[in-house]
Short mmCIF file of the C-alpha atoms (twelve columns), coordinates in Angstrom:
data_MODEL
# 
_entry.id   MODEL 
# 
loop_
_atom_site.group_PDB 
_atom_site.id 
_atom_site.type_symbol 
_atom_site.label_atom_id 
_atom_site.label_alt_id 
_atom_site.label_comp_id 
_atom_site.label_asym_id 
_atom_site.label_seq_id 
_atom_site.Cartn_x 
_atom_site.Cartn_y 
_atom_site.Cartn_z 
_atom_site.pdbx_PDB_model_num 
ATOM 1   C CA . UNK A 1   -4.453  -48.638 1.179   1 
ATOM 2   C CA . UNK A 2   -1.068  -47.010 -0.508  1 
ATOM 3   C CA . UNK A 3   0.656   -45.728 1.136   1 
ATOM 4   C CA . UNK A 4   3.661   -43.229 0.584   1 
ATOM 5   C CA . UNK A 5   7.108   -43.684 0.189   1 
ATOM 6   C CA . UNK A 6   7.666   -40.779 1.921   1 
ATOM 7   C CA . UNK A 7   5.569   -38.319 4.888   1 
ATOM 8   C CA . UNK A 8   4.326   -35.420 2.948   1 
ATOM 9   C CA . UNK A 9   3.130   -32.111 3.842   1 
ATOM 10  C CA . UNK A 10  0.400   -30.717 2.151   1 
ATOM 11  C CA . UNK A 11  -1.498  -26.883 2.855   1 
ATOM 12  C CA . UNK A 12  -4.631  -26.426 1.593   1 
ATOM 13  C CA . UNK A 13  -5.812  -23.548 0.066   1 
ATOM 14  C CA . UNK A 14  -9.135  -21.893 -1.863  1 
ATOM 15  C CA . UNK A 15  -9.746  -20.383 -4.898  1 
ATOM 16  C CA . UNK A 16  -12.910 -18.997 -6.404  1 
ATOM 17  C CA . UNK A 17  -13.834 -17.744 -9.663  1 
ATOM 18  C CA . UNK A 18  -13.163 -13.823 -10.319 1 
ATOM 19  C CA . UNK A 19  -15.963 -11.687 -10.512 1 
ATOM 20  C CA . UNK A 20  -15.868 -9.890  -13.697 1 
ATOM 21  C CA . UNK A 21  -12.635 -11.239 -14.616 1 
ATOM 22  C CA . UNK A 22  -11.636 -13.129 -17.589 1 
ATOM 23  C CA . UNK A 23  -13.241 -16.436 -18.326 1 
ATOM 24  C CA . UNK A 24  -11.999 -18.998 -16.254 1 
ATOM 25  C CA . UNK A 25  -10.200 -16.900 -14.015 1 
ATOM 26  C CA . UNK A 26  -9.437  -17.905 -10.451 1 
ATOM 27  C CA . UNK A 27  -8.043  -16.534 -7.098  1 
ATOM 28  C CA . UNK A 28  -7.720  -16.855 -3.579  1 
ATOM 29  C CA . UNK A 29  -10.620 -16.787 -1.577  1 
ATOM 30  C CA . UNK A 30  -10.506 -13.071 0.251   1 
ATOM 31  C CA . UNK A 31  -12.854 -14.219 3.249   1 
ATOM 32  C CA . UNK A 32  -10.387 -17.137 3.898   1 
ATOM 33  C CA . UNK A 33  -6.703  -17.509 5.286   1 
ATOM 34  C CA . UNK A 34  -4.346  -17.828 2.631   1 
ATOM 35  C CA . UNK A 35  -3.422  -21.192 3.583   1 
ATOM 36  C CA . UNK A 36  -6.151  -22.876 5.359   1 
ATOM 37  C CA . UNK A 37  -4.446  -25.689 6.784   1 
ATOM 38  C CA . UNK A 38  -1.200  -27.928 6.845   1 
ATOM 39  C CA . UNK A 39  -1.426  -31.670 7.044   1 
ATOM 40  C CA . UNK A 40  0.788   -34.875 6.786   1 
ATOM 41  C CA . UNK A 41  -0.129  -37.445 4.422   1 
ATOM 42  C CA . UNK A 42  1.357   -40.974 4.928   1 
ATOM 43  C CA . UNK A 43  -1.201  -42.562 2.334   1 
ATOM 44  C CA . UNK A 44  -3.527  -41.818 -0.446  1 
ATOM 45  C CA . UNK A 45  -6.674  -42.472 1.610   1 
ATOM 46  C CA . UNK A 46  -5.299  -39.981 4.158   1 
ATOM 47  C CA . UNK A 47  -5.263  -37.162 0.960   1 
ATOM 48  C CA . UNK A 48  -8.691  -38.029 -0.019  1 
ATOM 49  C CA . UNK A 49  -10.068 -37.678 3.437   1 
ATOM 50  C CA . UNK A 50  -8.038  -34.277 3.756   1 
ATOM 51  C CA . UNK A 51  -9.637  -33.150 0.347   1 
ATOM 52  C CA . UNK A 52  -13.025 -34.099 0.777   1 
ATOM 53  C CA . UNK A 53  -13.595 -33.517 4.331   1 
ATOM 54  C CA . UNK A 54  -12.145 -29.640 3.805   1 
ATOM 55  C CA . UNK A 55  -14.027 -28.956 1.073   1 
ATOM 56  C CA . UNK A 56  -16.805 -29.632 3.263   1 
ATOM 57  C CA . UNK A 57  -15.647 -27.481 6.214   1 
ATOM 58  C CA . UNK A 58  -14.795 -24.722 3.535   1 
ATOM 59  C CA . UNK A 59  -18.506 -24.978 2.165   1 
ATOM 60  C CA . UNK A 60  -19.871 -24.270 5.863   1 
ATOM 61  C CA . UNK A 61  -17.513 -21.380 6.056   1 
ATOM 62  C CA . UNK A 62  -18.678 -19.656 3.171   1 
ATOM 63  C CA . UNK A 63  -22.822 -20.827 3.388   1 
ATOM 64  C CA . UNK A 64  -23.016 -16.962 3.980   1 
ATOM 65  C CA . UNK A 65  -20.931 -15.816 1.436   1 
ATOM 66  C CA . UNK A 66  -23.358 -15.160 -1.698  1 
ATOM 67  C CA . UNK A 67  -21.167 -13.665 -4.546  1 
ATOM 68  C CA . UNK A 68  -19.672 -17.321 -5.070  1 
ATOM 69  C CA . UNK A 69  -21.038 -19.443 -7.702  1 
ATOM 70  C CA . UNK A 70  -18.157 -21.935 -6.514  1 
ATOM 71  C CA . UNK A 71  -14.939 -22.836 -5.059  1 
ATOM 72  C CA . UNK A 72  -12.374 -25.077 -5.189  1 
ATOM 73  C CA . UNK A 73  -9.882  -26.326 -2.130  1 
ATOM 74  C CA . UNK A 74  -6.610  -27.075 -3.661  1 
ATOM 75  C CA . UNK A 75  -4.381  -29.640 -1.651  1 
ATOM 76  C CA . UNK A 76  -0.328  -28.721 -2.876  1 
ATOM 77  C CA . UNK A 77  2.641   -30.342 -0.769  1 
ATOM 78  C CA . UNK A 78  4.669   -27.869 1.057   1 
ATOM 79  C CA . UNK A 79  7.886   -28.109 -0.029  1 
ATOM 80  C CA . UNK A 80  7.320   -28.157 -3.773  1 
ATOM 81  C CA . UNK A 81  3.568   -26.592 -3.736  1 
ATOM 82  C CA . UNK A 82  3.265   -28.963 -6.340  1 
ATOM 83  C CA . UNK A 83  -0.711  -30.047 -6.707  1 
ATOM 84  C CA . UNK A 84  -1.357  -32.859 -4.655  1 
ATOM 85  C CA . UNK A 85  -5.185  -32.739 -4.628  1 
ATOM 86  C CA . UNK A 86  -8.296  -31.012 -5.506  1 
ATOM 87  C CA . UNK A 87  -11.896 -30.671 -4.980  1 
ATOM 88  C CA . UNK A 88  -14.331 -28.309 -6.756  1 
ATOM 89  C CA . UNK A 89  -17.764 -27.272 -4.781  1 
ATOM 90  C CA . UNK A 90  -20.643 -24.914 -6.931  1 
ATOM 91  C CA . UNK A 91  -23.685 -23.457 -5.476  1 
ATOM 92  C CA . UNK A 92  -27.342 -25.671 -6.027  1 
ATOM 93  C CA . UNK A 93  -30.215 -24.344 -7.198  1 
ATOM 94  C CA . UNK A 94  -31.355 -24.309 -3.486  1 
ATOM 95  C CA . UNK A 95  -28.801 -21.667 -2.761  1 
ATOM 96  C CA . UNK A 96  -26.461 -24.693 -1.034  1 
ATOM 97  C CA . UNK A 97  -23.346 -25.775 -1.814  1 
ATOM 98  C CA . UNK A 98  -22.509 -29.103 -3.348  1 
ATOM 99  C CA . UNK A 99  -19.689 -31.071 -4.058  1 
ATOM 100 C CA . UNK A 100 -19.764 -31.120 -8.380  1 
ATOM 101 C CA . UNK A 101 -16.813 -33.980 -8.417  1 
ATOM 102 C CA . UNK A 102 -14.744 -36.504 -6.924  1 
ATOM 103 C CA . UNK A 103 -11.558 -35.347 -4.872  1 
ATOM 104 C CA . UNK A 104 -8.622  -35.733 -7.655  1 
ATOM 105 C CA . UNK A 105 -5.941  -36.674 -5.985  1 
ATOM 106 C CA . UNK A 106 -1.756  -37.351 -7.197  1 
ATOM 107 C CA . UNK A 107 -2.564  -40.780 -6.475  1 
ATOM 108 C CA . UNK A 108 -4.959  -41.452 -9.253  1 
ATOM 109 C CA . UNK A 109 -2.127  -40.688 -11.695 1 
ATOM 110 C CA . UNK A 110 0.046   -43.000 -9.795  1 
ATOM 111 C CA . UNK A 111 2.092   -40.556 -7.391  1 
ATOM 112 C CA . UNK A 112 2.597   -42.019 -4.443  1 
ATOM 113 C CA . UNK A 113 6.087   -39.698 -3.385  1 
ATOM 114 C CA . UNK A 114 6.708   -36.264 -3.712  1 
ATOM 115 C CA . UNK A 115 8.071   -34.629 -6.715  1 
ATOM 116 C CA . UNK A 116 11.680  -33.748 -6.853  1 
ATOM 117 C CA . UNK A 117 12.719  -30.523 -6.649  1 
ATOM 118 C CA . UNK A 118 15.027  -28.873 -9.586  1 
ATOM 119 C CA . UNK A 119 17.511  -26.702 -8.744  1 
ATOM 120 C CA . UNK A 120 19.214  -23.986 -11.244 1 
# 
């Protein structure tokens, strides 16, 4: 397990594709809080396990929901709201929702810290 060299905190969020919009175009989920939660991450297992087990929680909120053809829960740390993980969910052909990928996380790229922040 790595860990961090530093406690970060990261809110989660959710996005969905726009209806109608340009291709490719994404934003926040209106059935869902803006942020839908704030956790601290001491290791990289701990960000996987955030990513993957809210994107399941997030696909139970929104089995009711039927305009979505997907979402995707967005992990950022709080300070910089720089991504720190991601997980993208589409609807089955049984109406369900699936996970389509692995949880990305900063830690496959080798990111084990926070990124600085630049001041002006």
């Amino acid at each position: 397990m790595t860990t961090h060299s530093k406690e970060i905190r990261v809110q989660t969020t959710v996005i969905v594709p726009v209806l109608g919009g340009e291709n490719g175009a994404w934003a926040a989920c209106g059935e869902l809080p803006n942020v839908l939660g704030e956790y601290t991450v001491r290791s990289c297992e701990d960000l996987r396990v955030i990513v993957e087990s809210q994107g399941g929680v997030v696909s139970r909120l929104l089995s009711a929901v039927q305009r979505y053809t997907g979402f995707r829960l967005l992990a950022r740390d709080e300070r910089t709201h720089a991504l720190a993980g991601s997980v993208e969910w589409v609807r089955g052909d049984s109406g369900l929702w699936v996970q389509w990928d692995e949880p990305v996380t900063m830690c496959a790229y080798g990111q084990h810290r926070p990124a600085p922040v630049l001041c002006a």
